[in-house]
PDB file of N, CA, C, O and CB in Angstrom:
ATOM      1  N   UNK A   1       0.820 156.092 166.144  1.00  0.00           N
ATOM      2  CA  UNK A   1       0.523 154.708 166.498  1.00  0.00           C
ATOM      3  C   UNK A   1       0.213 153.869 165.272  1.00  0.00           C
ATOM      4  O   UNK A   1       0.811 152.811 165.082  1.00  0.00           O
ATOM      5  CB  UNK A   1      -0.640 154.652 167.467  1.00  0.00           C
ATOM      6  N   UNK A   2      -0.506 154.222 164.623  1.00  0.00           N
ATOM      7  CA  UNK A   2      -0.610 153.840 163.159  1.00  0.00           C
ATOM      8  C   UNK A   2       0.760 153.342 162.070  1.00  0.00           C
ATOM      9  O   UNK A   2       0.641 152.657 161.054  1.00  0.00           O
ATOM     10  CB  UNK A   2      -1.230 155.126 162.581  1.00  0.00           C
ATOM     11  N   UNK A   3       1.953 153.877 162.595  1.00  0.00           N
ATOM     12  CA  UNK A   3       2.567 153.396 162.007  1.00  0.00           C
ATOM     13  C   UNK A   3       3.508 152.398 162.204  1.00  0.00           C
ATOM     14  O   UNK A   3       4.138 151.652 161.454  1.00  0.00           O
ATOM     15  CB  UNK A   3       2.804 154.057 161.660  1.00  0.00           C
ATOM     16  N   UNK A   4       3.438 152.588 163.520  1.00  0.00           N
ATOM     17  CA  UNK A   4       4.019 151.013 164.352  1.00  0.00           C
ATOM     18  C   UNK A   4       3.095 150.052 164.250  1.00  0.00           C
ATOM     19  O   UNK A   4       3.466 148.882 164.149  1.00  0.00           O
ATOM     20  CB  UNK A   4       4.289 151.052 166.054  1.00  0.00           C
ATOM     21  N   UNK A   5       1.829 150.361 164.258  1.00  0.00           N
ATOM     22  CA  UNK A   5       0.490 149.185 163.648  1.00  0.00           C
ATOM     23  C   UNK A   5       1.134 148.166 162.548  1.00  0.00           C
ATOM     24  O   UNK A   5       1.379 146.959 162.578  1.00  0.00           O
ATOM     25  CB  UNK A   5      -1.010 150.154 162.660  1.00  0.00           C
ATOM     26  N   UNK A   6       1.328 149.352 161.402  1.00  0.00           N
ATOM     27  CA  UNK A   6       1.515 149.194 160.215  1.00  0.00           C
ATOM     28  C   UNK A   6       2.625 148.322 160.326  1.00  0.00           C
ATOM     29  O   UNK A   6       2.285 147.160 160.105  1.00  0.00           O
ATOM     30  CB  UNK A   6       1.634 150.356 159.474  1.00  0.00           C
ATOM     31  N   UNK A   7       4.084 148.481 160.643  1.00  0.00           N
ATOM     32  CA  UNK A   7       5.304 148.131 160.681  1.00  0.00           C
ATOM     33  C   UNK A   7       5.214 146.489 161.403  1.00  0.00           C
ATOM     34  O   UNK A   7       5.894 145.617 160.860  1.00  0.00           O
ATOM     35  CB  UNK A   7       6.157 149.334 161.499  1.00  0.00           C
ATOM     36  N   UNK A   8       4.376 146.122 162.606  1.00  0.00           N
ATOM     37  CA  UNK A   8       4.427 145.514 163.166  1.00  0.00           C
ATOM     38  C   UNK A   8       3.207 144.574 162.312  1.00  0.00           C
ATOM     39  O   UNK A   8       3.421 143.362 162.283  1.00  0.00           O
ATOM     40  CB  UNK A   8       4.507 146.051 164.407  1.00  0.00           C
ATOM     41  N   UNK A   9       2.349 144.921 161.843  1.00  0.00           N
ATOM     42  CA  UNK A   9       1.683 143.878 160.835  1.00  0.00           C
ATOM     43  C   UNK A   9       2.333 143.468 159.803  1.00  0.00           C
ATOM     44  O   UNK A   9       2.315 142.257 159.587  1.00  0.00           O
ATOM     45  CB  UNK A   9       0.567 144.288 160.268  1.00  0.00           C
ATOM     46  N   UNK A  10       3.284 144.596 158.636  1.00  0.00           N
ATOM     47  CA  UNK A  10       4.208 143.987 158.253  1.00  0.00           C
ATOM     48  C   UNK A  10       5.175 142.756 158.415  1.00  0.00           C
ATOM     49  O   UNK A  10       5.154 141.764 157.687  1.00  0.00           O
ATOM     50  CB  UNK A  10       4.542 144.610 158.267  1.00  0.00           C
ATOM     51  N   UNK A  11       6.117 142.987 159.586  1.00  0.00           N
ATOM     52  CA  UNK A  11       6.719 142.388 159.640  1.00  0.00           C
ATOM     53  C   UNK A  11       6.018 140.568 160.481  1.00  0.00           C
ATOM     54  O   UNK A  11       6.689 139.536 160.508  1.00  0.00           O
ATOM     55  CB  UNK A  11       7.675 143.349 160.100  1.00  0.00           C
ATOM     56  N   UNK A  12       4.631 140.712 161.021  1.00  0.00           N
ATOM     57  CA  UNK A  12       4.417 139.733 161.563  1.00  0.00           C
ATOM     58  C   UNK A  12       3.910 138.575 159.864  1.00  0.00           C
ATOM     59  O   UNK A  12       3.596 137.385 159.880  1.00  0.00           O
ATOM     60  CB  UNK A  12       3.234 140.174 162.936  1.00  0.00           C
ATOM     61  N   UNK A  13       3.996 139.359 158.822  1.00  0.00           N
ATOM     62  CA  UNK A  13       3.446 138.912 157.739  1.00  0.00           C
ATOM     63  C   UNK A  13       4.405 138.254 157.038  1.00  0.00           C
ATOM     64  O   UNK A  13       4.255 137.154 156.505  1.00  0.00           O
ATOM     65  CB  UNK A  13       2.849 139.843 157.042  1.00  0.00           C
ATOM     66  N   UNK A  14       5.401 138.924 157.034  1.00  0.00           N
ATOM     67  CA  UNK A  14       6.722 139.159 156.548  1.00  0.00           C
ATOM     68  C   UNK A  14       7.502 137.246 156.706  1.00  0.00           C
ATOM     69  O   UNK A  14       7.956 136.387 155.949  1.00  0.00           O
ATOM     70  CB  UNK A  14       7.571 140.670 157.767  1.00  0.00           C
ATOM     71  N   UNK A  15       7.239 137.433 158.190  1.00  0.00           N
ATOM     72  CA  UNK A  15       7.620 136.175 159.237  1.00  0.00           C
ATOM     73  C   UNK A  15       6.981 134.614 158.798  1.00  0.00           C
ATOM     74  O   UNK A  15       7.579 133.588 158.473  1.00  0.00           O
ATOM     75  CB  UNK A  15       6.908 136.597 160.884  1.00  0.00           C
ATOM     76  N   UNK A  16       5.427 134.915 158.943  1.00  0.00           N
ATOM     77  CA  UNK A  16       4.928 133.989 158.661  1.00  0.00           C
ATOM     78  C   UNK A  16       4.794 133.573 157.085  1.00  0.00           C
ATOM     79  O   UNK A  16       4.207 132.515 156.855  1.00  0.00           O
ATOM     80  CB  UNK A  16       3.934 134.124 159.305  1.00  0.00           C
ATOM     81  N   UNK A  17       5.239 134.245 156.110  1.00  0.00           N
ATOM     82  CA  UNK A  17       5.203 134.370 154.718  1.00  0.00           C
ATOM     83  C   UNK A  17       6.943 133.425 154.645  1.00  0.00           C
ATOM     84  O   UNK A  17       7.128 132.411 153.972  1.00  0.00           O
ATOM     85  CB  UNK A  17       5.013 136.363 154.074  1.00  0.00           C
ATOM     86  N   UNK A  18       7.484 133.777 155.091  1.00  0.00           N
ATOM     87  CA  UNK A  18       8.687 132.925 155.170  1.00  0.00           C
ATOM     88  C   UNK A  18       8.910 131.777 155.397  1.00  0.00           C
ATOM     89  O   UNK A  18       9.631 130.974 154.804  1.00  0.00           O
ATOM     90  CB  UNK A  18       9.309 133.211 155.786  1.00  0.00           C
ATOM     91  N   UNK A  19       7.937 131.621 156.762  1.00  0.00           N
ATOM     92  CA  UNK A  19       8.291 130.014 157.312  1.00  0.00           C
ATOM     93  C   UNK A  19       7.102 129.089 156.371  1.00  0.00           C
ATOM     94  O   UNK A  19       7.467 127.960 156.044  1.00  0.00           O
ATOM     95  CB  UNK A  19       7.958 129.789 159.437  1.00  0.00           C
ATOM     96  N   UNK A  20       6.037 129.435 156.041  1.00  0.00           N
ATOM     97  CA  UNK A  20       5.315 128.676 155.374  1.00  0.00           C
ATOM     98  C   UNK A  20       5.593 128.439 153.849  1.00  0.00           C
ATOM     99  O   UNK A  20       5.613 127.328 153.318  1.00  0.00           O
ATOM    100  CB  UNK A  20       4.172 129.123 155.596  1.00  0.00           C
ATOM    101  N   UNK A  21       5.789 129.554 153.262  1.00  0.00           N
ATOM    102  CA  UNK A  21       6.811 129.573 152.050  1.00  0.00           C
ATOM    103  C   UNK A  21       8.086 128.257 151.941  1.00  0.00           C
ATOM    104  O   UNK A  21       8.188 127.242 151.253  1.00  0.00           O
ATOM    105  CB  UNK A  21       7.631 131.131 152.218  1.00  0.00           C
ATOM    106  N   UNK A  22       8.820 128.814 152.860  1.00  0.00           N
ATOM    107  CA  UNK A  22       9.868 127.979 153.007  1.00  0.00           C
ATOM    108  C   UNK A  22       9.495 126.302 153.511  1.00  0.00           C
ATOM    109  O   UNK A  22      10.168 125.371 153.069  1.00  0.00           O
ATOM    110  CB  UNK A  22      10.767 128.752 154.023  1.00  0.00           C
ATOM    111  N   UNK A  23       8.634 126.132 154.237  1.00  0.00           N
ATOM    112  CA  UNK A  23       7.985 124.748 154.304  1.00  0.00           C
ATOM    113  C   UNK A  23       7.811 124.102 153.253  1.00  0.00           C
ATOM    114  O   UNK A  23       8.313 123.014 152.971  1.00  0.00           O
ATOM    115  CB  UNK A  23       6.837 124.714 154.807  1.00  0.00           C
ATOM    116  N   UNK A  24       6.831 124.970 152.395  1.00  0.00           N
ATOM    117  CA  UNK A  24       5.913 124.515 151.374  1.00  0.00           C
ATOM    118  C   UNK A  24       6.717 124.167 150.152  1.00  0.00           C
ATOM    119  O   UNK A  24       6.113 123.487 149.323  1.00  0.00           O
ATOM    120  CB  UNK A  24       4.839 125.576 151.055  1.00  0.00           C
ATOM    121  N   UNK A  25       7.898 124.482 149.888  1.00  0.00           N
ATOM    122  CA  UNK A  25       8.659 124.331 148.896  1.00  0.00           C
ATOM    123  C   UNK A  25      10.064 123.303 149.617  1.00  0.00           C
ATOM    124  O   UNK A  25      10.949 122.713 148.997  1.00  0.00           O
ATOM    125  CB  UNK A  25       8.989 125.932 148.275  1.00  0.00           C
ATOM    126  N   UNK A  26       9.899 123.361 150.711  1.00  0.00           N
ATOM    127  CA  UNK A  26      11.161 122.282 150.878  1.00  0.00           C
ATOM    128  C   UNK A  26      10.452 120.848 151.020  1.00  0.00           C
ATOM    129  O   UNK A  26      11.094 119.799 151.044  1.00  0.00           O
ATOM    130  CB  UNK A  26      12.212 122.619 152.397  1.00  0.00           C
ATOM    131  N   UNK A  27       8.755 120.940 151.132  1.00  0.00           N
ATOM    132  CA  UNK A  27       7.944 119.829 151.052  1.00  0.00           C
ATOM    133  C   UNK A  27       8.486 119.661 149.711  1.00  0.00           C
ATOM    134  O   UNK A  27       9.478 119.049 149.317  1.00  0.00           O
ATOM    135  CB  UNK A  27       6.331 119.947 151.302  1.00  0.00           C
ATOM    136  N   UNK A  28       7.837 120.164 149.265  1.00  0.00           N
ATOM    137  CA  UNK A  28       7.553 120.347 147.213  1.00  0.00           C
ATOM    138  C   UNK A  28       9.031 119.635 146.973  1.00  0.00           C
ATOM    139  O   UNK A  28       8.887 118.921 145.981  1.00  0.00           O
ATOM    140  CB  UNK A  28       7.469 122.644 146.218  1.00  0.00           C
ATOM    141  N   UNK A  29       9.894 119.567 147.283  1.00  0.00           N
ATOM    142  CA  UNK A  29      11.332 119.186 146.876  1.00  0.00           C
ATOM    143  C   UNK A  29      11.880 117.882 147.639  1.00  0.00           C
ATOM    144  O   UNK A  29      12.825 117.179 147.279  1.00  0.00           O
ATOM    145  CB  UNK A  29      12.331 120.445 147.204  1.00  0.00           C
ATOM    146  N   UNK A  30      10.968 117.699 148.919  1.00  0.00           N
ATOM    147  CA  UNK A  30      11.031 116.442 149.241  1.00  0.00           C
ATOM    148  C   UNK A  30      10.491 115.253 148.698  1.00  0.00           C
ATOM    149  O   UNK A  30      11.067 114.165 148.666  1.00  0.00           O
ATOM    150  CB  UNK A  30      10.738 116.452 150.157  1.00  0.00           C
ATOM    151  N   UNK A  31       9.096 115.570 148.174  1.00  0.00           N
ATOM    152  CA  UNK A  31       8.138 114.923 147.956  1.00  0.00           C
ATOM    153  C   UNK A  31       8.635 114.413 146.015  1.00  0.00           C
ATOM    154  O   UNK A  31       8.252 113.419 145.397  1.00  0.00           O
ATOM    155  CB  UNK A  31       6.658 115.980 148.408  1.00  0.00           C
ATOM    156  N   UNK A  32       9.449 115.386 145.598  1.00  0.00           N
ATOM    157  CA  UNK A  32       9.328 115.383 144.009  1.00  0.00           C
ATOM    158  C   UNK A  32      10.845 114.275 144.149  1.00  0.00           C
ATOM    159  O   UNK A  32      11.201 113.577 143.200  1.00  0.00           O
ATOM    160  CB  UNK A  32       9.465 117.374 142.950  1.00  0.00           C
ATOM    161  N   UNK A  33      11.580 114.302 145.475  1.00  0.00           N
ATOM    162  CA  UNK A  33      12.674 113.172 144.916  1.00  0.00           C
ATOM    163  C   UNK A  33      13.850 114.121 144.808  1.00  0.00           C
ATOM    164  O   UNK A  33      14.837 113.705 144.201  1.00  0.00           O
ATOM    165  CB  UNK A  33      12.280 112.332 143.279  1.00  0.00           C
ATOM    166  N   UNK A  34      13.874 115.478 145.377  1.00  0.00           N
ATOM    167  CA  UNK A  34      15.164 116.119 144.613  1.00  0.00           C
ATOM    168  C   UNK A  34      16.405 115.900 145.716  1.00  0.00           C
ATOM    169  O   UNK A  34      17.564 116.025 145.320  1.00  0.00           O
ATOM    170  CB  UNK A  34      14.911 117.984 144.211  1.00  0.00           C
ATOM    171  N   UNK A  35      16.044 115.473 147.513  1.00  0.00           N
ATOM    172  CA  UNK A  35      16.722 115.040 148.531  1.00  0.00           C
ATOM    173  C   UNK A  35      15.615 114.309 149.628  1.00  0.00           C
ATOM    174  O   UNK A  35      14.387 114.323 149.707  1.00  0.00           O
ATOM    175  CB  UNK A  35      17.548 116.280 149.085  1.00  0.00           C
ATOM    176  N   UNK A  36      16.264 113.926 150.103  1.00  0.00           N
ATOM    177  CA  UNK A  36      15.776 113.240 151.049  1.00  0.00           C
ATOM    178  C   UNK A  36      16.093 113.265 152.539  1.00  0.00           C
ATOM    179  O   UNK A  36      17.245 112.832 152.527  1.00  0.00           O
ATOM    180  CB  UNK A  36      15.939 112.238 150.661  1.00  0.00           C
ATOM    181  N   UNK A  37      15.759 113.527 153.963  1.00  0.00           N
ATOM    182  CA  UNK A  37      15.584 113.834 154.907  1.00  0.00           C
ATOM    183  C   UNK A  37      16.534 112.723 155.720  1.00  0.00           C
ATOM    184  O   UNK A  37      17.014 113.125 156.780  1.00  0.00           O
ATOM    185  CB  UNK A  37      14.216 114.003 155.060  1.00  0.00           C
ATOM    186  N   UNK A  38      16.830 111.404 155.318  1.00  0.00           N
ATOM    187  CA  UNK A  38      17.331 110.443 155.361  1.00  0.00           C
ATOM    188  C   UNK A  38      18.484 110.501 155.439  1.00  0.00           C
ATOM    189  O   UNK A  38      18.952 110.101 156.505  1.00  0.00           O
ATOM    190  CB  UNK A  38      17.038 109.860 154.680  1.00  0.00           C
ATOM    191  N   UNK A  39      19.368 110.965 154.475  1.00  0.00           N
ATOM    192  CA  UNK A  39      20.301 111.673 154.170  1.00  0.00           C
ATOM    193  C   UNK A  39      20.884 112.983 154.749  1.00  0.00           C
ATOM    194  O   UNK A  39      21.742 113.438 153.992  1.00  0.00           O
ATOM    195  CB  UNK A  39      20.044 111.784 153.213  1.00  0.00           C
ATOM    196  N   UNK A  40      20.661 113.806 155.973  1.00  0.00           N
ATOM    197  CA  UNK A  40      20.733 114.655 156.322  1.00  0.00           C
ATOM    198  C   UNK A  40      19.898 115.769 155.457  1.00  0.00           C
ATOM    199  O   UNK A  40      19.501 115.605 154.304  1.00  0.00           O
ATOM    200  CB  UNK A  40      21.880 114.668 156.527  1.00  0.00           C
ATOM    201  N   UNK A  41      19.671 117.247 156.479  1.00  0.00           N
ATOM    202  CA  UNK A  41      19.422 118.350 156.030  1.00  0.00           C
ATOM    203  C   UNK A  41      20.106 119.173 155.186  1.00  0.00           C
ATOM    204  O   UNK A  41      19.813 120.362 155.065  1.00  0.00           O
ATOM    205  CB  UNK A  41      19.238 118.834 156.790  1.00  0.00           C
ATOM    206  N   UNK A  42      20.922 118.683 154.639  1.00  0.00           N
ATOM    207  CA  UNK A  42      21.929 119.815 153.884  1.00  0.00           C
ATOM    208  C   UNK A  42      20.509 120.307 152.647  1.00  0.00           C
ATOM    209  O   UNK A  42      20.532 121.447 152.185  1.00  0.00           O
ATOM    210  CB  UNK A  42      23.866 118.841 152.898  1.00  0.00           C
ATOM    211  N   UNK A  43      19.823 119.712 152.400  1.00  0.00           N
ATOM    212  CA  UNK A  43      18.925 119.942 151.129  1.00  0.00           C
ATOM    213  C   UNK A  43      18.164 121.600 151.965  1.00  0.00           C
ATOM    214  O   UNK A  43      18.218 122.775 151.602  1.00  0.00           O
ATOM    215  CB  UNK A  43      17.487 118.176 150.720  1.00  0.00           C
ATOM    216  N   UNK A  44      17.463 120.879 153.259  1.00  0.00           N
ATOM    217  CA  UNK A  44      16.544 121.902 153.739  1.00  0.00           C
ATOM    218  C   UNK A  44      17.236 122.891 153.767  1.00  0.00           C
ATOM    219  O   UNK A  44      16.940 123.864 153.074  1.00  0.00           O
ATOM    220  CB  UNK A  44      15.908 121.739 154.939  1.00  0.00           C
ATOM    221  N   UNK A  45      18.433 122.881 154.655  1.00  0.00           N
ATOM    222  CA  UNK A  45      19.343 124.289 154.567  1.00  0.00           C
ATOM    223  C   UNK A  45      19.790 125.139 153.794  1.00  0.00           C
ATOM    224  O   UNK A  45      20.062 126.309 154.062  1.00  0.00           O
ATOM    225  CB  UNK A  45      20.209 124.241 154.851  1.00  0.00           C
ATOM    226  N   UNK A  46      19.922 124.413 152.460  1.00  0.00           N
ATOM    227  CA  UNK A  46      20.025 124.875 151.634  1.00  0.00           C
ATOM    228  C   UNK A  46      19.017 125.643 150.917  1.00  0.00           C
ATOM    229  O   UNK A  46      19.223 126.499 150.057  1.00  0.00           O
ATOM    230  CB  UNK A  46      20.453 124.193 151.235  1.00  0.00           C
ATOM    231  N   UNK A  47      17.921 125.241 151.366  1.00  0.00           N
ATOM    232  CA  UNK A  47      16.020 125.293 150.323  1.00  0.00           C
ATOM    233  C   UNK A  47      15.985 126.448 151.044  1.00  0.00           C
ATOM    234  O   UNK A  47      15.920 127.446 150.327  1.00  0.00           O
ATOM    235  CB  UNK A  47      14.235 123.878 150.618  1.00  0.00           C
ATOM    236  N   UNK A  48      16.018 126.795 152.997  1.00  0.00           N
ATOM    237  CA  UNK A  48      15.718 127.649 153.097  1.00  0.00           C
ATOM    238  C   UNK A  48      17.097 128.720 153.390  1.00  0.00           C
ATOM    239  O   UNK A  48      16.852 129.670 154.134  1.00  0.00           O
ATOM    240  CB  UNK A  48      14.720 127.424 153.869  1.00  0.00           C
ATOM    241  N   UNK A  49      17.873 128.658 153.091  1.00  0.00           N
ATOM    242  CA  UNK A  49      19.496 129.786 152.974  1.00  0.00           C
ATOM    243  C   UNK A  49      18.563 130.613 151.903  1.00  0.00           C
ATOM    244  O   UNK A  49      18.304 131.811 152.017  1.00  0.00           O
ATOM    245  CB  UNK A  49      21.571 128.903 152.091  1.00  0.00           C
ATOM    246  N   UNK A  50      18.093 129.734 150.810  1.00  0.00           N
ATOM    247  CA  UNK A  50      18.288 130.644 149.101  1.00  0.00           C
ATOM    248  C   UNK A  50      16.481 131.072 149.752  1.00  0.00           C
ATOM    249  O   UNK A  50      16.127 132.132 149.237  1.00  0.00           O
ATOM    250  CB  UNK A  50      18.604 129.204 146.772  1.00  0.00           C
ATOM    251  N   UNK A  51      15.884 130.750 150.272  1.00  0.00           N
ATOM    252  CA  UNK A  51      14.565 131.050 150.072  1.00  0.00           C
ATOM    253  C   UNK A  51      14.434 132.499 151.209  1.00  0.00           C
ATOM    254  O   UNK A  51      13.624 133.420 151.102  1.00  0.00           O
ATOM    255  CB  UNK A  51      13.518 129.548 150.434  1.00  0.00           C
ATOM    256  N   UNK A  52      15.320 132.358 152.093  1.00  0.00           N
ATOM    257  CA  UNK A  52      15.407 133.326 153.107  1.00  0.00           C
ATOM    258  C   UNK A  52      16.264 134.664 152.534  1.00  0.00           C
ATOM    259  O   UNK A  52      16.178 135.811 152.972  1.00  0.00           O
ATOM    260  CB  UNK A  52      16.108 132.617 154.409  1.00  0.00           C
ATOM    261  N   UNK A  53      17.096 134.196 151.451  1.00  0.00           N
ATOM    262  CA  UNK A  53      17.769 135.714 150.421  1.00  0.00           C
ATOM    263  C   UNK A  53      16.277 135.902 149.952  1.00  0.00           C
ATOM    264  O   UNK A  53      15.672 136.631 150.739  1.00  0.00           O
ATOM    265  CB  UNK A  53      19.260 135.393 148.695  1.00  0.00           C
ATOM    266  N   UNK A  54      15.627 135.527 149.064  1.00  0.00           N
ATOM    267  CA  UNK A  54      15.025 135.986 148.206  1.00  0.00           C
ATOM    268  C   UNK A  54      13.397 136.310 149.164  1.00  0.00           C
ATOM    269  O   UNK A  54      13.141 137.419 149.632  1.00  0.00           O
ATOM    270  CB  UNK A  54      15.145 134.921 146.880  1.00  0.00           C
ATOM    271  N   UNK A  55      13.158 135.999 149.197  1.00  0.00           N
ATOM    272  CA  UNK A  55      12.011 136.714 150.458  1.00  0.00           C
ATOM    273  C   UNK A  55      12.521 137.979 151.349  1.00  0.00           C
ATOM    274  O   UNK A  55      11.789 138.879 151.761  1.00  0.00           O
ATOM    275  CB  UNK A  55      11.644 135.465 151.752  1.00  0.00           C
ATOM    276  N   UNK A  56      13.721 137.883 151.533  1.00  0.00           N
ATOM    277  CA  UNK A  56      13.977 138.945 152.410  1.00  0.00           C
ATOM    278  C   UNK A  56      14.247 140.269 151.438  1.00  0.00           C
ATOM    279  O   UNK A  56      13.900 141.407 151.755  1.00  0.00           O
ATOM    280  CB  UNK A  56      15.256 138.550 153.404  1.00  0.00           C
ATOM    281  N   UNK A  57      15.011 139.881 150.044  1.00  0.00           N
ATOM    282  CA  UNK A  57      14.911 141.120 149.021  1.00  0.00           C
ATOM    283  C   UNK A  57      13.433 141.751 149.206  1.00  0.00           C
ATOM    284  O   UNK A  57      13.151 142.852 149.680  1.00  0.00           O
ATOM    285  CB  UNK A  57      15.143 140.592 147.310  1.00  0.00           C
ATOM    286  N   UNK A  58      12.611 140.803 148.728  1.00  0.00           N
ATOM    287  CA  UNK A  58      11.332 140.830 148.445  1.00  0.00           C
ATOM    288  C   UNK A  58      10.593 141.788 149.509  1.00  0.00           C
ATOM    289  O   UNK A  58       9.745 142.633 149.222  1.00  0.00           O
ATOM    290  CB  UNK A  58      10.830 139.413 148.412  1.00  0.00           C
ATOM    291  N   UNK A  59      11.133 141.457 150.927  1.00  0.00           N
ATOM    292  CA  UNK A  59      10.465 142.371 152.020  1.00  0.00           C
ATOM    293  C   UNK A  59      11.123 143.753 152.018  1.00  0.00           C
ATOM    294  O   UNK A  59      10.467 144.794 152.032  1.00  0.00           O
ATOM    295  CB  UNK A  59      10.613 141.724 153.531  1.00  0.00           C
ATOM    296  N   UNK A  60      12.288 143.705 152.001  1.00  0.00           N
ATOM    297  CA  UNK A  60      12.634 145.112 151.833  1.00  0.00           C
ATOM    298  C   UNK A  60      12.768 146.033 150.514  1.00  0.00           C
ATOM    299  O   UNK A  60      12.990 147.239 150.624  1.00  0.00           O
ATOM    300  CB  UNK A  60      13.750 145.161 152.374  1.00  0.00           C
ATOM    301  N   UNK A  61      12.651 145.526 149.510  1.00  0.00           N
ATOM    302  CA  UNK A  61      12.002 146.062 148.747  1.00  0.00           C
ATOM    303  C   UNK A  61      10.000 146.728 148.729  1.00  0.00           C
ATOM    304  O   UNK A  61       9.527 147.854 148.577  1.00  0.00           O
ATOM    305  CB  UNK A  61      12.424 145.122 147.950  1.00  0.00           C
ATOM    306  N   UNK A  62       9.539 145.749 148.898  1.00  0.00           N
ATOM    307  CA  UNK A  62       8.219 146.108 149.501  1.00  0.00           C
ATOM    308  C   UNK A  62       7.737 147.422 150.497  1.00  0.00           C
ATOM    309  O   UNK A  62       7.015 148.417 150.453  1.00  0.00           O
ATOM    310  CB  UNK A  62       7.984 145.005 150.215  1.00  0.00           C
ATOM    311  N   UNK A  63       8.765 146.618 151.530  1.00  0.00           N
ATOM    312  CA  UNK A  63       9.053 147.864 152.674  1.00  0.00           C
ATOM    313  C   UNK A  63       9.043 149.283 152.156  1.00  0.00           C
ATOM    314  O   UNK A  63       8.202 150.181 152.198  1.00  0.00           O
ATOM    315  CB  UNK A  63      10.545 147.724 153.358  1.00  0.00           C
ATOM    316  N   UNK A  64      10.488 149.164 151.557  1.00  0.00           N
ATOM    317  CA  UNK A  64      10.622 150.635 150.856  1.00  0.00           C
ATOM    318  C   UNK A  64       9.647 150.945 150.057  1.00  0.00           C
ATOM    319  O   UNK A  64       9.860 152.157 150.052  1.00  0.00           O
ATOM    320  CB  UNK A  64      11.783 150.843 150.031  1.00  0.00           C
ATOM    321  N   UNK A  65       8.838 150.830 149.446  1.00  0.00           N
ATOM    322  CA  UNK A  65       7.843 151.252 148.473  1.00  0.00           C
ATOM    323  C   UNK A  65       7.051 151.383 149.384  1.00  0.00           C
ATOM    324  O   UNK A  65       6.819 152.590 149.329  1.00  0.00           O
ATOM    325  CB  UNK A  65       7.407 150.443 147.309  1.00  0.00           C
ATOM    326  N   UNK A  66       6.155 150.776 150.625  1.00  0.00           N
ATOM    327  CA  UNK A  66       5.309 151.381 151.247  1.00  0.00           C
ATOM    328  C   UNK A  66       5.548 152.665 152.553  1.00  0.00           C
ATOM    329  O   UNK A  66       4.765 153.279 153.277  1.00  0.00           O
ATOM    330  CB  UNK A  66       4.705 150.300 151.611  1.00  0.00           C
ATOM    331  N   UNK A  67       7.063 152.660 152.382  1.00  0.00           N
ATOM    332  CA  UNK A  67       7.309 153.260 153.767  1.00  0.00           C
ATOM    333  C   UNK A  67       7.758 154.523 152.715  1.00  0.00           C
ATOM    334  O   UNK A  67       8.827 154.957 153.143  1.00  0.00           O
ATOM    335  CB  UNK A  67       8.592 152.405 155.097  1.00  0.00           C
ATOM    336  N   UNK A  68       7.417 155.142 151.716  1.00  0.00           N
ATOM    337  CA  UNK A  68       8.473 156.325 150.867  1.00  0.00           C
ATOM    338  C   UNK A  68       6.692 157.012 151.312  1.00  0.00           C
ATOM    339  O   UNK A  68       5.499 156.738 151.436  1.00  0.00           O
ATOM    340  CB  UNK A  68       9.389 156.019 148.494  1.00  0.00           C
ATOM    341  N   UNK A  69       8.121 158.446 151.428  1.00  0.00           N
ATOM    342  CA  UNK A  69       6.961 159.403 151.800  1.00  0.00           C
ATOM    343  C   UNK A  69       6.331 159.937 150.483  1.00  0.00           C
ATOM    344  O   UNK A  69       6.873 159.922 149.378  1.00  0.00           O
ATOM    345  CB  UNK A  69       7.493 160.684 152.732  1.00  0.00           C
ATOM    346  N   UNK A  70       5.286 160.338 150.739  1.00  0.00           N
ATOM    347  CA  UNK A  70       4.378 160.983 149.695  1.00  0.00           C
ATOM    348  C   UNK A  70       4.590 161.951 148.812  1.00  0.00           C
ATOM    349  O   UNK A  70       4.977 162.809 149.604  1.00  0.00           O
ATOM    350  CB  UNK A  70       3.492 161.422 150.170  1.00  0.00           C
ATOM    351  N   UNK A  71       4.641 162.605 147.494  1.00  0.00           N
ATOM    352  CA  UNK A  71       4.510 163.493 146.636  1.00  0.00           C
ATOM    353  C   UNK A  71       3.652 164.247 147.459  1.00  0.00           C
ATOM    354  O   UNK A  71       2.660 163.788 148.026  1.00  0.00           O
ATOM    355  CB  UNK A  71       4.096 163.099 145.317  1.00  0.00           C
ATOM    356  N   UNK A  72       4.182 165.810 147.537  1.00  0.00           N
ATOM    357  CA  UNK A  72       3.209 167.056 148.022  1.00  0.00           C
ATOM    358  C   UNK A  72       1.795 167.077 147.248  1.00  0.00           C
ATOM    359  O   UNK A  72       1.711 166.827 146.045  1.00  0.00           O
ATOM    360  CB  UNK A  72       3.989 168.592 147.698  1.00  0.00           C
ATOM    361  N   UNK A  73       0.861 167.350 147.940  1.00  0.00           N
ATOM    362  CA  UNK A  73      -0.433 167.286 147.053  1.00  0.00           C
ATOM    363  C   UNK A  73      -0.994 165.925 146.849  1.00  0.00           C
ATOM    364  O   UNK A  73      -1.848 165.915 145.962  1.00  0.00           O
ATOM    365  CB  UNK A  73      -0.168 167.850 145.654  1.00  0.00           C
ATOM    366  N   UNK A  74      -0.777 164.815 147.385  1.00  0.00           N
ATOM    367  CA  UNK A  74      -1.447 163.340 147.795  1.00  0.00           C
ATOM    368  C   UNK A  74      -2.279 163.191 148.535  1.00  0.00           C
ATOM    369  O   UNK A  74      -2.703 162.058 148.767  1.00  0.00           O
ATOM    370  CB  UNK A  74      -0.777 162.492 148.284  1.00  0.00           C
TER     371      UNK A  74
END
């Protein structure tokens, strides 16, 4: 049970690390002048396409490092 705990806190982290991430920087890029909302979303879609690759490396990389089984004698 513990490890579906684990898996399922992960990924609820995983989730919310994304969408606020991805908010917070397509603010950051609204606000600095780099597109404008006015103009259609192609900016946001774009902010979060590249932000949703690189977070998602980020999780499964992570993943794998916490999910590798142990050296005998740990």
């Amino acid at each position: 049970m513990t490890g579906n705990l684990q898996a399922i806190g992960f990924l609820f982290t995983w989730v919310l690390g994304w969408g606020i991430g991805g908010s917070l920087i397509d603010a950051g890029l609204i606000q600095a002048g780099v597109y404008s909302l006015e103009k259609g979303q192609l900016g946001t879609a774009a902010t979060f396409t590249l932000w949703t690759l690189l977070w998602g490396a980020g999780g499964i990389g992570i993943y794998r490092r916490w999910t590798q089984p142990k050296p005998p004698g740990d």
